[in-house]
N, C-alpha and C positions, 0 to 999 in steps of 0.2 A: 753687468756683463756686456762684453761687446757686443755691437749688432753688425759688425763689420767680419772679413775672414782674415786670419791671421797672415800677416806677412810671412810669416816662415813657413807656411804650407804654401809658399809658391816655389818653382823650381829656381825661379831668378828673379830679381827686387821690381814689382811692379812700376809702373808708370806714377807718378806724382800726382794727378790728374783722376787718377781710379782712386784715392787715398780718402776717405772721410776724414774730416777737420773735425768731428768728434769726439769719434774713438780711436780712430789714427788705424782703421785696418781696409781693405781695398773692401770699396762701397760691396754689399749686398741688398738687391731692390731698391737700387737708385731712385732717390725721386729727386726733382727741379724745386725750387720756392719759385716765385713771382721774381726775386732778384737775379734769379742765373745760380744762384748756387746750389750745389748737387750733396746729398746726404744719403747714410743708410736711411730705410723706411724706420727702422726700429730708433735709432739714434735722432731722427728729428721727432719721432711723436713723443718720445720720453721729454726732450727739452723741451717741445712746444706745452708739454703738460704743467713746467713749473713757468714758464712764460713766454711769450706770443710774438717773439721778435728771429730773425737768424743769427745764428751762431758766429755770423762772419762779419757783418755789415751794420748788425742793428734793425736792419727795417724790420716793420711788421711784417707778420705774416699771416695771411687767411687759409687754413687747412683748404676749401673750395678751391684753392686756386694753384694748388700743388700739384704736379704730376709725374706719372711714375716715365722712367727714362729706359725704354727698354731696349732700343739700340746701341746702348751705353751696355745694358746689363748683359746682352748676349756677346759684348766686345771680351768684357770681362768674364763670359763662360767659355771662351774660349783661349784663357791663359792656361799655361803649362802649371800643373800643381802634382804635388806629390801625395802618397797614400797617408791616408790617417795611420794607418801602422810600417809608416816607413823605419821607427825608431825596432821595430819590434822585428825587423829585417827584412818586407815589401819594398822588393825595387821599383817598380813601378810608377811612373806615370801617367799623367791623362791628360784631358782636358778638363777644366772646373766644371763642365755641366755634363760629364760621364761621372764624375769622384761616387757619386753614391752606385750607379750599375757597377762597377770594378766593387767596391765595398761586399755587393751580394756574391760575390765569388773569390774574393781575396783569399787564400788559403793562410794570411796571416790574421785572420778577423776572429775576435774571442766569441764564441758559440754557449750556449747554456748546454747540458749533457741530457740527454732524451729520459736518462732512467730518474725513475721517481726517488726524491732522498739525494740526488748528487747535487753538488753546487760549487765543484768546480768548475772553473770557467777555463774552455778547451777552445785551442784555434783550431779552425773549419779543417784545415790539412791534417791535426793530428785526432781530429774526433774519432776516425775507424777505428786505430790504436789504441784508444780510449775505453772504447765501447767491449773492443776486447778482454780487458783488464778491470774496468768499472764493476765496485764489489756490490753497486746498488743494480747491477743486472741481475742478480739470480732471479728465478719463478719468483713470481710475486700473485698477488688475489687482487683478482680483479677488481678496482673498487665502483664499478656500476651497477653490483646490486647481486648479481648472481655468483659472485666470490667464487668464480672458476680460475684455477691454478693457471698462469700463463707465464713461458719463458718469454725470455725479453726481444724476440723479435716480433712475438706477437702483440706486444702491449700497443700499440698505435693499429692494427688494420682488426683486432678484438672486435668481433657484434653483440655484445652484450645482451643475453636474450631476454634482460630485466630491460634495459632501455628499447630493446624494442618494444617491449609490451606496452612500455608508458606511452611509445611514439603513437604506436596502431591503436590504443585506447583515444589519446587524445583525435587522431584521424578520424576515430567511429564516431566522435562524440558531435565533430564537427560535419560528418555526414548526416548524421539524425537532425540536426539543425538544419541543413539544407534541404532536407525529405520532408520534414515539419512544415517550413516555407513554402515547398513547392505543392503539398495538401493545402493550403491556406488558399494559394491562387486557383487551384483547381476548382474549390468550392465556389470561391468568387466568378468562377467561368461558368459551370454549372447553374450556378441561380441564373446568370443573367440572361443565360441561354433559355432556360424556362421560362423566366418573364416573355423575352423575345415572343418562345414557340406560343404561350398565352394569348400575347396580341394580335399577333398574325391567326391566330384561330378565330378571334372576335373578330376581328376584320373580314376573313372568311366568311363570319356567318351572317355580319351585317349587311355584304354587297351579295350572298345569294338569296338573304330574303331582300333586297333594293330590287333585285334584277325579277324575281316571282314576281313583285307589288307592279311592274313594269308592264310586266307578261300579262299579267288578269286584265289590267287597264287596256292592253291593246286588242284583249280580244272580245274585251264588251262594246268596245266602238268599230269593233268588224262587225260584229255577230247585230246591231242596228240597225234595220234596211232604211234608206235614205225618203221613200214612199210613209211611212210609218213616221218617222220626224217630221215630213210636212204636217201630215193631218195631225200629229201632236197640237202643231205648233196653230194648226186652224183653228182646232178644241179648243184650246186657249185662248184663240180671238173669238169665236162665240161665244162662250162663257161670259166674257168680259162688254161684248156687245147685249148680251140679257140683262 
């Protein structure tokens, strides 16, 4: 397949210059070799795949050292091209890099038919027409579970009360998993909080009996008259003098 865009989908014969030496169609995703010469992307990695030279010149080539030429590529999005269903009667023009926006509203563009069972292929202008006439419109049953009778303008905006049920099951199932979780951490907060309230309680009760042992100490060395320490302290030396 080419990796280039077809000469005949331009309005008038491009430049010789946008032309891939290839596949002979006006470059899409230009890239450079190291030698100056310019290719589609798709068109040089196919060749470089069966071997490692350019297409033009021979020399080698190191895929590193190729690059993409995007000021070339926006030159050539802005050539005059006709609509992919110009044959099919789309007057229409553009520029190469609108062709696909025009395409999502082309009213020559073949559409698939909404109703289930059809497989004609309808262009976008005459699908209303269509949809008129289409014998795969009649009521049809629903097929999401609750086989309720629906004419054919409801088949697409239908709430299905079988698929909601699955939706909101699978919702609940994933909410209880979340509630599960969030009991898990709660527990985890709760213990560490106890522990906490625990320590800080011993703590408590270790510095008000520090602070009592403190308190009796201070008031056996008030409650000492300093008359009364002497003569201890005399007793003492006459003892020791006998």
């Amino acid at each position: 397949m080419s990796g280039g865009y077809d000469l005949n989908l331009f309005t008038s014969p491009p430049n010789s210059s946008f032309v891939c030496s290839v596949c002979h169609g006006v470059l899409k995703r230009p890239m450079r070799l190291p030698c100056s010469h310019i290719f589609c992307k798709k068109c040089i990695l196919r060749w470089l795949a069966r071997q490692k030279t350019c297409p033009c010149c021979r020399k080698e080539v190191k895929r590193k050292k190729m690059v993409h030429v995007n000021k070339l590529r926006k030159t050539i999005g802005h050539l005059e091209v006709k609509c992919k269903n110009a044959e099919a009667g789309c007057l229409v023009t553009c520029p190469l890099a609108h062709r696909k926006g025009h395409q999502n509203s082309c009213p020559f563009e073949l559409m698939a038919c909404p109703n289930a069972g059809c497989t004609v292929p309808i262009a976008r202008g005459a699908l209303a027409e269509h949809l008129q006439q289409c014998q795969h419109g009649a009521q049809q049953h629903c097929t999401g579970g609750c086989r309720t009778t629906l004419d054919p303008a409801e088949h697409g905006p239908h709430n299905c009360p079988h698929e909601l049920h699955e939706a909101w099951g699978q919702r609940r199932g994933g909410s209880q998993t979340l509630v599960l979780c969030l009991l898990q951490h709660v527990r985890k907060v709760h213990h560490t909080t106890s522990l906490i309230c625990r320590q800080l309680a011993q703590l408590g009760n270790f510095l008000e009996n520090d602070a009592l042992l403190l308190g009796a100490q201070q008031e056996d060395v008030e409650a000492t008259p300093q008359g009364s320490i002497g003569a201890e302290v005399l007793g003492v030396q006459d003892q020791s003098t006998l």
